[in-house]
N, C-alpha and C positions, 0 to 999 in steps of 0.2 A: 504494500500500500504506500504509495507515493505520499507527500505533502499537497499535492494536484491534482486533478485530473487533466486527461488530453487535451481540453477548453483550457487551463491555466486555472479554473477555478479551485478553489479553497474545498477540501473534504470536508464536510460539516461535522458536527458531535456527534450526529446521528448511526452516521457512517462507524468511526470509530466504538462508541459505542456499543455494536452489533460486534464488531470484529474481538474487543477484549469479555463482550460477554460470552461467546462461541466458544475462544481458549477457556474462560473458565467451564463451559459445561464439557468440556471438551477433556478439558483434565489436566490441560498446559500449564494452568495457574491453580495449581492443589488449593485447596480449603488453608486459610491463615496464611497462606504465603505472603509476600508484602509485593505493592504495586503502585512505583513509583513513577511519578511523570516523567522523567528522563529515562526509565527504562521501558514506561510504554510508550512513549515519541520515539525513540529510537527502533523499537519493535514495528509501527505502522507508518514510519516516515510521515511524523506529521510533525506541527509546533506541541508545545504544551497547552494552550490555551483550549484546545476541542479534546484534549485528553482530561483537561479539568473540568469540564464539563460532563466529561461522558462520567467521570467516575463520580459525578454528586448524582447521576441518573443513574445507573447503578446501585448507588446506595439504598435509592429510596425505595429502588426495586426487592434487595435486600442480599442482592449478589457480593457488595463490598461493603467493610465498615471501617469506618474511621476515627480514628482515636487520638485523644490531643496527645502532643511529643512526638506520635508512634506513627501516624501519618496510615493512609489506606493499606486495607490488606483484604486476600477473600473469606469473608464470613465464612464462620463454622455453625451451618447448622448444628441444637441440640435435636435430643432424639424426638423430642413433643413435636419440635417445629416440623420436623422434615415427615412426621404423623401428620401433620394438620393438611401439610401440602395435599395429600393426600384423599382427606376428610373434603377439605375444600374443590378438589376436583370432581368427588362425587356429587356435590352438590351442584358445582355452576356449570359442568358441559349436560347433564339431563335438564338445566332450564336453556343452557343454548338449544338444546336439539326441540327442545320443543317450541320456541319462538322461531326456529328456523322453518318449523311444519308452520306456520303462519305469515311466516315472512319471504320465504325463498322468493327469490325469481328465477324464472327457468335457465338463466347463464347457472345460478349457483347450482340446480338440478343437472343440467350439461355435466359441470365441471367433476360434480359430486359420482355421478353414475359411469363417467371414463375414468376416475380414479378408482373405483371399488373392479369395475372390468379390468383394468390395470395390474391392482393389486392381487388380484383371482388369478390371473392368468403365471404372475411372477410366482405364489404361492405352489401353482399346480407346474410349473415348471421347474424348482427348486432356488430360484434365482434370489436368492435373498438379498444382496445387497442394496437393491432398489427397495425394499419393502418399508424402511425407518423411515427412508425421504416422503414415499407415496404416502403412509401415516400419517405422518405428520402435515402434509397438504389437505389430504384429506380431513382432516379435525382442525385445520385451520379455515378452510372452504366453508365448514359445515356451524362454526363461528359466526363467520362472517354472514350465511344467508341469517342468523337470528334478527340481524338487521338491527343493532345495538352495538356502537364501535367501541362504548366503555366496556360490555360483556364480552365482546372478541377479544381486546388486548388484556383481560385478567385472564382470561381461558390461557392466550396464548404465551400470555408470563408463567402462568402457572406451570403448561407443558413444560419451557423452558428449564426452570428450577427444578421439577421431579427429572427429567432427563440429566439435570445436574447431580443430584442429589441418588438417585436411584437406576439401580442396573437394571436387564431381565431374567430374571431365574433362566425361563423357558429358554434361552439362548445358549445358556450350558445343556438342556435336555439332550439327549442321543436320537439321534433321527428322527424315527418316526412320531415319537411324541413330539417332537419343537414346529416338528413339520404340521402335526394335527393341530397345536394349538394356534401357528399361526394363521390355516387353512379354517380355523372356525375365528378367529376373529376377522377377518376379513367378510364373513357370511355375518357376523353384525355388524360390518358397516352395510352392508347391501341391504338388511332388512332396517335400518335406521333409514338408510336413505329412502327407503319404500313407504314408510310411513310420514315423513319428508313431504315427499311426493304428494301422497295421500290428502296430505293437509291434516293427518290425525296428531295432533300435541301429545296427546296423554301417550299416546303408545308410542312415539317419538322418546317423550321424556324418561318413559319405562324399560326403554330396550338400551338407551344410551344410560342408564344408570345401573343396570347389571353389564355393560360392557365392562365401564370404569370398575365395578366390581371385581370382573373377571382379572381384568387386566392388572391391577391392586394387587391381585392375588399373588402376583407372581415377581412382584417389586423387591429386590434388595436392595439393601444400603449399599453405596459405594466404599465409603468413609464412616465406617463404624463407629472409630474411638474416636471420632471428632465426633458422630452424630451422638452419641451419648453423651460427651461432654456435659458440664452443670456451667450457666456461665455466669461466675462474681455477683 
């Protein structure tokens, strides 16, 4: 990442941003490590100025914290918190998926029905690598048709932070099971999206709230002795 882009224009905070929250879910920047402006301007070829920016959006997000003397580092979830993430996602994606049975427009229908056909065909071919990206377009599509831009970007912080915070069991499974359970959650996003379709809310809200169940189920911590941690 340049200080520029090809126009000469200035990268914005936005920009940066996205890139030091990525390494963090990413794994680049562990939990407490420290993250200083001269070593993340050097890292994205930028000034320091959108790097001080990006790390008070951050913060508030709850990716980094900042402590007087000690200067930013990346938060350590405790174990309640990285629980709540959790609790909180079964809660806000079954009211997205049900405002989205009320609000979709047929581009979000389009978008949603080539994604789960996508997803199906990757699933029964074995192709996994595609399948986290389509996922996650998929439940950020499906967001967005709620037609509530404050409900999509807590959804899709939220994804953010458990992807941070939490591995997948099923990803260690031996073949045939990792392969069955990604083969059935892909068959709830296509019966989510049906109900979507449908315009039916309740049975939108109900099938996307045992997905998140299902998929809950299967959630480990990445960072154990940090998410146990008690903190001062």
């Amino acid at each position: 990442m340049n200080g520029a882009d090809g126009t000469g224009r200035r990268i914005s905070a936005q920009v940066v941003c996205t890139a030091i929250r990525d390494d963090i879910v990413a794994g680049f920047f562990p939990p407490g490590s420290r993250l200083t402006e001269e070593l993340l301007a050097q890292r994205y070829g930028v000034s320091r100025v959108p790097v001080r920016e990006a790390l008070r959006t951050l913060e508030s997000e709850g990716f980094v914290r900042t402590r007087r003397h000690a200067g930013a580092s990346v938060a350590e979830p405790t174990e309640q918190e990285a629980a709540d993430l959790l609790e909180m996602r079964g809660l806000l994606e079954p009211l997205g998926a049900a405002r989205a049975a009320q609000r979709r427009t047929e581009g979000h229908l389009k978008v949603l029905r080539g994604l789960v056909r996508l997803g199906q065909e990757r699933a029964v071919q074995g192709q996994s690598a595609d399948l986290p990206s389509l996922s996650g377009w998929f439940h950020e599509t499906l967001a967005q048709a709620s037609g509530s831009p404050t409900l999509a970007a807590l959804i899709t912080q939220l994804r953010h932070k458990i992807a941070w915070v939490y591995g997948d069991a099923s990803e260690s499974r031996v073949g045939d099971a990792s392969a069955a359970r990604v083969a059935e959650s892909w068959e709830e996003h296509a019966a989510i999206v049906d109900a979507v379709g449908r315009g039916d809310a309740e049975r939108a809200r109900r099938l996307a709230a045992v997905h998140v169940e299902r998929a809950s189920a299967v959630r480990i911590l990445k960072h154990p002795v940090n998410a146990v941690r008690r903190r001062a």
